[in-house]
N, C-alpha and C positions, 0 to 999 in steps of 0.2 A: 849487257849491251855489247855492243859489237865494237873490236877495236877500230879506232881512225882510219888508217890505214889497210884494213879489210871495209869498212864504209865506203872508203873513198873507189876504191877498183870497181866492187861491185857496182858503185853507182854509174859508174864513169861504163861498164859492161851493161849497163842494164838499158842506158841511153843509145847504147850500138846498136842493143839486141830491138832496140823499139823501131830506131831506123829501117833495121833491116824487114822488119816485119809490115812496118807501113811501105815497104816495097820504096824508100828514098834511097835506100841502099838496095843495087839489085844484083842477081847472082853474077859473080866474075869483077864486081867493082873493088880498083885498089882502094886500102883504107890509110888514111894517115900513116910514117912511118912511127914508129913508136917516138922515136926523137920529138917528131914534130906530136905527135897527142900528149905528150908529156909538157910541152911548152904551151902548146892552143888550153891543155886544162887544169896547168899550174902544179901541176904535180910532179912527182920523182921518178926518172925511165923505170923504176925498178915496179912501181906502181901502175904506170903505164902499160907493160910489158904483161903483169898479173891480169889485168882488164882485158888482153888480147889473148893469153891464155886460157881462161877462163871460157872467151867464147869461143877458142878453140878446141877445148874438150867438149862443149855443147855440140861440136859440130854443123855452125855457124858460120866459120870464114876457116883456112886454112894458113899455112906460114908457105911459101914458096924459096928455096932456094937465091941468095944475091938477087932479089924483089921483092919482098913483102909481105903483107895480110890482103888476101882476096876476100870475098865473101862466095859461100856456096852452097847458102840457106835460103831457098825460094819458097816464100809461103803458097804461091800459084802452086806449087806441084805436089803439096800438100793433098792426101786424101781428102773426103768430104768425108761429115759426121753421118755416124750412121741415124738413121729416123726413131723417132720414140718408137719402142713396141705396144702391138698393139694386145687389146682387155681379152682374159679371156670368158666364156663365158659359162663357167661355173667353179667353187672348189674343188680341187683336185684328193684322190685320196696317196699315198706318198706312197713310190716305190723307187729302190735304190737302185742304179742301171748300173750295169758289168761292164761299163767302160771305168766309172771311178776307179773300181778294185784294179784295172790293167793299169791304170796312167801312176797308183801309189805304188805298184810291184813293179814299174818299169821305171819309175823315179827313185828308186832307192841302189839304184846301178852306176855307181859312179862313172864309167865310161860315157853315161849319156849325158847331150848339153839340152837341161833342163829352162825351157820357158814355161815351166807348169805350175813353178814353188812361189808363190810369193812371200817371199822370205829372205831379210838380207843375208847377206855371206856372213857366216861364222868367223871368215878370218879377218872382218872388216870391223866388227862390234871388239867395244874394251875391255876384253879377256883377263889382262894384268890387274886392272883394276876392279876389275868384278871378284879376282881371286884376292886380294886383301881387304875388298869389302866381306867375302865372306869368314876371315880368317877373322876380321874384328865383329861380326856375327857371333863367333864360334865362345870370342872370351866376353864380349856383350850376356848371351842368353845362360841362364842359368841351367846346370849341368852340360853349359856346352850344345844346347840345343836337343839334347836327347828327348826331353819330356815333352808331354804334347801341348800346342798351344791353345790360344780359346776358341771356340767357336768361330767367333766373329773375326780372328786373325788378329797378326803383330802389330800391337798398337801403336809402334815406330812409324811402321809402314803405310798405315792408317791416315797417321798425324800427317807426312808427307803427302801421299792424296789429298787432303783438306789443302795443304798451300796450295798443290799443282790447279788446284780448283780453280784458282783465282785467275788463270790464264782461260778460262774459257767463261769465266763473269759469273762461277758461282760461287757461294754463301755457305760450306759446308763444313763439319769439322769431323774428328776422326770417330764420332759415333754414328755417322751415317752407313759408312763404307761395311761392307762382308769381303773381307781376302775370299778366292778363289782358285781354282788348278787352272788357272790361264784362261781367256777370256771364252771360250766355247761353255767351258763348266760353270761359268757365272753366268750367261745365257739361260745354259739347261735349268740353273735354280730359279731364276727370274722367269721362264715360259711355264714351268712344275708349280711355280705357287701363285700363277694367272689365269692357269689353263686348266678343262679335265679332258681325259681324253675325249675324240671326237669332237673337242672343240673348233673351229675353226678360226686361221689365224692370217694375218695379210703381210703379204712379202714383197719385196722390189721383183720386177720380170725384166731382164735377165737376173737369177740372185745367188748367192753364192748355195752352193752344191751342198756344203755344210748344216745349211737351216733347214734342208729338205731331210738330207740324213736324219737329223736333228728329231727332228718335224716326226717322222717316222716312227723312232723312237719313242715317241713321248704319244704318239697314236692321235695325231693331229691331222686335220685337212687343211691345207693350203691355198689361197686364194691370192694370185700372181695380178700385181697393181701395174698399169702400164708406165712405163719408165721413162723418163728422156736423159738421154745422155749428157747434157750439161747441169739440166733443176733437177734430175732425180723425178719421185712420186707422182702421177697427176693427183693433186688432191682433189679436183674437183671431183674424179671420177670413184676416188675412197671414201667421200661423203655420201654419194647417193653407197657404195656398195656394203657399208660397214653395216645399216638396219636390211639392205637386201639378202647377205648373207648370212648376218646373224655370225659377223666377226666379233672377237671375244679378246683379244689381241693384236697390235699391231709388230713387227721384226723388222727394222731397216737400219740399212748403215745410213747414216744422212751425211756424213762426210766421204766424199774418196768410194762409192757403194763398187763392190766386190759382184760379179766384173768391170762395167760400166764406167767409174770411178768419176761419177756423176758427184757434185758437192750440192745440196738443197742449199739455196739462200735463206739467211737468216729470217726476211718477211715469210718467205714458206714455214720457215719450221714454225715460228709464231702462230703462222695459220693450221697449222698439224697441232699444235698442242691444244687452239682453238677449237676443234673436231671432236680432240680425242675428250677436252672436257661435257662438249655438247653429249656426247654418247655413253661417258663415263665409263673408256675403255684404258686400258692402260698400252703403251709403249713400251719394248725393249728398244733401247738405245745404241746400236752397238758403233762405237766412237775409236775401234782400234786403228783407225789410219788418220785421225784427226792431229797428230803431233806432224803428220810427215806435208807437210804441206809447201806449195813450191813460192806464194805467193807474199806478199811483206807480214799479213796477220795472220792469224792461225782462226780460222772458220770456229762461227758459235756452235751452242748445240741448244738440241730441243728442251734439253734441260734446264738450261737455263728460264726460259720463260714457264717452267711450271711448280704452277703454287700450290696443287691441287694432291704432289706426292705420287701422280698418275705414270712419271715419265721415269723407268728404270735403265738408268746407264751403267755399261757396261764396258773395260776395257781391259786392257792388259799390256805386260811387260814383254812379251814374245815376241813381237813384231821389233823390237824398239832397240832392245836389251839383251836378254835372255832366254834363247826361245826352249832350250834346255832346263829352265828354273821351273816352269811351267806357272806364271802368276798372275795372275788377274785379280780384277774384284767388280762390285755392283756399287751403286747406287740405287737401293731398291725403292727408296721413296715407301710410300706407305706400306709396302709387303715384306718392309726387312725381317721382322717377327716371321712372317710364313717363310720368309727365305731361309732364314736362321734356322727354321726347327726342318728342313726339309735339309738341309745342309749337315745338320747333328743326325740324322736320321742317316744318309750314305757315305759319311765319312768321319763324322765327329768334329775333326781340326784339319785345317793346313798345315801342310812341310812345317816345322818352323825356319829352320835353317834358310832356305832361300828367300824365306820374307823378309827375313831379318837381315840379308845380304844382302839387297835392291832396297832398304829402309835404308844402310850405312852408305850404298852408292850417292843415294838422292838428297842424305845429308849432306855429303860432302860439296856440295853446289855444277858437280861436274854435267849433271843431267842436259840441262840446254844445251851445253857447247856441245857435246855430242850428237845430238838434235838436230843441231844447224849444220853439223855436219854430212849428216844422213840426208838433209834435205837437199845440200848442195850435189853430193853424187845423186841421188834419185832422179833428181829435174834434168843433170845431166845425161842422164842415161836415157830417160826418155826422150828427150832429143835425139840422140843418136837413133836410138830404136825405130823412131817415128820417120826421122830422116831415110834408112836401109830399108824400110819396109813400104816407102813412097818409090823409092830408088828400085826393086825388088820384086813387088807383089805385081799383079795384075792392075792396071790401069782402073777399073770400075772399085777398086778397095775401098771401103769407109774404115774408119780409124775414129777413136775417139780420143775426145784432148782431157786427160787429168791434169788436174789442178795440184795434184799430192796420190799419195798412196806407192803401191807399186805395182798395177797391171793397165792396160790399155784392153781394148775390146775392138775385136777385127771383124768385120763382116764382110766377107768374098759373094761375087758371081753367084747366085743362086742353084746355078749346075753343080757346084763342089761341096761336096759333102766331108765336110771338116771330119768324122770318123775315119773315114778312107785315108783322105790327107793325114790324119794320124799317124795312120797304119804305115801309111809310104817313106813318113817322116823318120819314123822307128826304125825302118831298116838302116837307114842314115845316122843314125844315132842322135835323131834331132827330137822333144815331145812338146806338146804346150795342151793346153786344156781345151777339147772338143767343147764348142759351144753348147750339144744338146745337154750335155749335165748340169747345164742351168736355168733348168726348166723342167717342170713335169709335164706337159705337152708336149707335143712331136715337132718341135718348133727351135728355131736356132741352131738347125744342120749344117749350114751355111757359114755358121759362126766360131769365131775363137777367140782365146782368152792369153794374152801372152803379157808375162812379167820381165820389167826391164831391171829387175835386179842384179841380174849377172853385172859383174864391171865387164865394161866396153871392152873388147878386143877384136882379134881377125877371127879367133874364132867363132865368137857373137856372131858377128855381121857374116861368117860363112854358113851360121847356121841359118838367119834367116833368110838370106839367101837363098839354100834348098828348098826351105819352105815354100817360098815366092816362086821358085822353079817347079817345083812338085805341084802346085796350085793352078800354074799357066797350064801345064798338061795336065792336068782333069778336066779342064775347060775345052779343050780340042777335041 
């Protein structure tokens, strides 16, 4: 639980931020002095002050010199969301586009400011104590970790899974779980013992670049389900398509979806699990941005409401933790045996050493409070991001609103061709992800994928900035 005193700020911050957004509080209006919000809501100036803070990093109201807290957050000047995309009209067969390969060779340049990684900052994750969770790993495992572990992974880390369960309403214990090399690799086992090749499988449209890669690999056809940026999936339109394609699988994020960061409601995923048993197709689950969430509960999953073993969840420690451990696992529901011997089959075991370090982290109880931390700077940053690229970009911009994760999804003027913008941004030292890589159709030129992970600074906001600069002149 949250202490008193972080309780009370936030809430007391959370009541501003409501004002401000129902437009009662409007841009440029003074706000209480702290003296006086500390007396009007019984609190301590020092609490008071945190609350003003707080929605001063959102970038929300600002502090002025001998005057005050203004406010400088206008939801009117807010982009508008961008429109569900629309079906396309057949499976696609996967080919990987030579812009991916440019944006991972121009993203490993440290001189450049990266909006392409989503991925928190390495200097912001608990480094110290990851290193004596591994150190007590080291004299935990037997010889030290050298030998190999079981198939199925470290039963510590297992056991831990099964509690973390309980946060998202399920019932599971540590012989469900398959450890994984991070959550792409517990994908690839879960679509390898659902799929043969030329299967054909359904994807979110926009979707992440990764499933297509993926997809590829594993000699899949792809069928791109229309999206909406706030529910995610049309299901209506995955019911008729699943007996019209002769889909064999479904792949979605249903929390936070990569780009979009669309969250399906939980009556929807009810109704997906409802589908998928009508058709007796199974689900990969992929749940890696499900912890980062901005709002008071942390979103269900489809998992939860399936009793059938049909719904394989998938997540990881990457995102979260350790994106160097490289650790994931599945819930594979009924295919764990196929997963298991498809798993003994390309690698035999996992690391043990790092499973066994993220098993002594997650014992230790520190996991949430970390958590709640990552969610606080995230949400902040989106804000900011949201706010410089209203401020910034072209007038006709849509923007989408994440609930959690860490990317937003831009769709500019249909004139600009976000490659080019790329290419222009590159010289600048600026990158983010061309929206056509999230699609195999010639579709989403227009489009981009920008992570507000960076922490806020001038140079942030100078980046997008350029961006926003470089975009108005494609337009002309």
């Amino acid at each position: 639980m949250l202490k008193t005193a972080d309780h009370l700020y936030l809430q007391i911050a959370e009541n501003v931020e409501q004002l401000i957004l129902k437009q009662v509080l409007k841009t440029g209006d003074k706000l209480p002095s702290v003296r006086n919000l500390s007396e009007e809501q019984g609190v301590s100036m020092s609490t008071a002050f945190q609350a003003y803070y707080h929605l001063e990093s959102k970038g929300m109201i600002e502090s002025r010199p001998k005057s005050g807290y203004y406010v400088t957050y206008s939801p009117r000047r807010m982009p508008e969301l961008p429109k569900q995309t629309e079906a396309v009209k057949k499976p696609s067969e996967v080919t990987v586009h030579e812009m991916i390969s440019r944006m991972y060779l121009h993203g490993s340049n440290p001189e450049i400011l990266k909006f392409s990684s989503a991925v928190f900052p390495v200097a912001q994750l608990p480094a110290a104590r990851m290193t004596k969770a591994m150190v007590q790993a080291i004299h935990r495992l037997p010889n030290g970790g050298l030998g190999y572990d079981t198939p199925q992974g470290n039963e510590d880390l297992r056991r831990q899974i099964a509690r973390m369960s309980i946060g998202w309403g399920g019932a599971v214990t540590e012989d469900d779980s398959v450890i994984a090399a991070g959550c792409s690799d517990a994908i690839s086992l879960c679509l390898s013992a659902t799929t043969q090749p030329g299967d054909t499988i359904a994807v979110e449209s926009p979707t992440y670049y990764g499933f297509l890669q993926l997809a590829e690999n594993l000699g899949l056809k792809v069928l791109e389900i229309p999206t909406h940026p706030l529910t995610g999936v049309d299901l209506d339109y995955l019911d008729k398509a699943i007996p019209k394609f002769k889909v064999k699988a479904c792949l979605f994020v249903t929390n936070f979806t990569n780009p979009l960061g669309a969250c399906m409601p939980d009556n929807h995923k009810q109704e997906l699990v409802r589908i998928l048993e009508k058709y007796d197709i199974p689900l990969i689950e992929d749940d890696i941005y499900g912890d980062m969430y901005f709002g008071k509960e942390r979103p269900g999953l489809c998992k939860t409401f399936d009793k059938n073993g049909l719904v394989l969840l998938c997540n990881s420690f990457s995102k979260s933790l350790a994106p160097g451990y490289r650790v994931g696992w599945a819930l594979p529901g009924r295919y764990k045996e196929k997963v298991l011997r498809i798993k003994r089959n390309r690698a035999i075991s996992s690391p043990s050493l790092p499973s066994a370090a993220i098993a002594c982290f997650l014992e230790n109880g520190r996991y949430e409070h970390h958590l709640r931390g990552m969610r606080k700077i995230l949400h902040t940053q989106f804000m900011r991001h949201l706010q410089a690229i209203s401020d910034y970009f072209p007038e006709d911009t849509c923007v989408t609103r994440p609930g959690g994760g860490f990317v937003c999804w831009i769709e500019l003027n249909p004139k600009i061709n976000t490659f080019e913008l790329y290419e222009q941004s590159l010289k600048h030292k600026v990158i983010f992800a061309p929206g056509r890589i999230f699609s195999l159709q010639d579709r989403y030129t227009n489009c981009l994928r920008i992570s507000y992970s960076n922490p806020w600074s001038k140079s942030v906001e100078d980046g997008l900035k350029t961006v926003g600069r470089l975009a108005r002149k494609l337009m002309s």
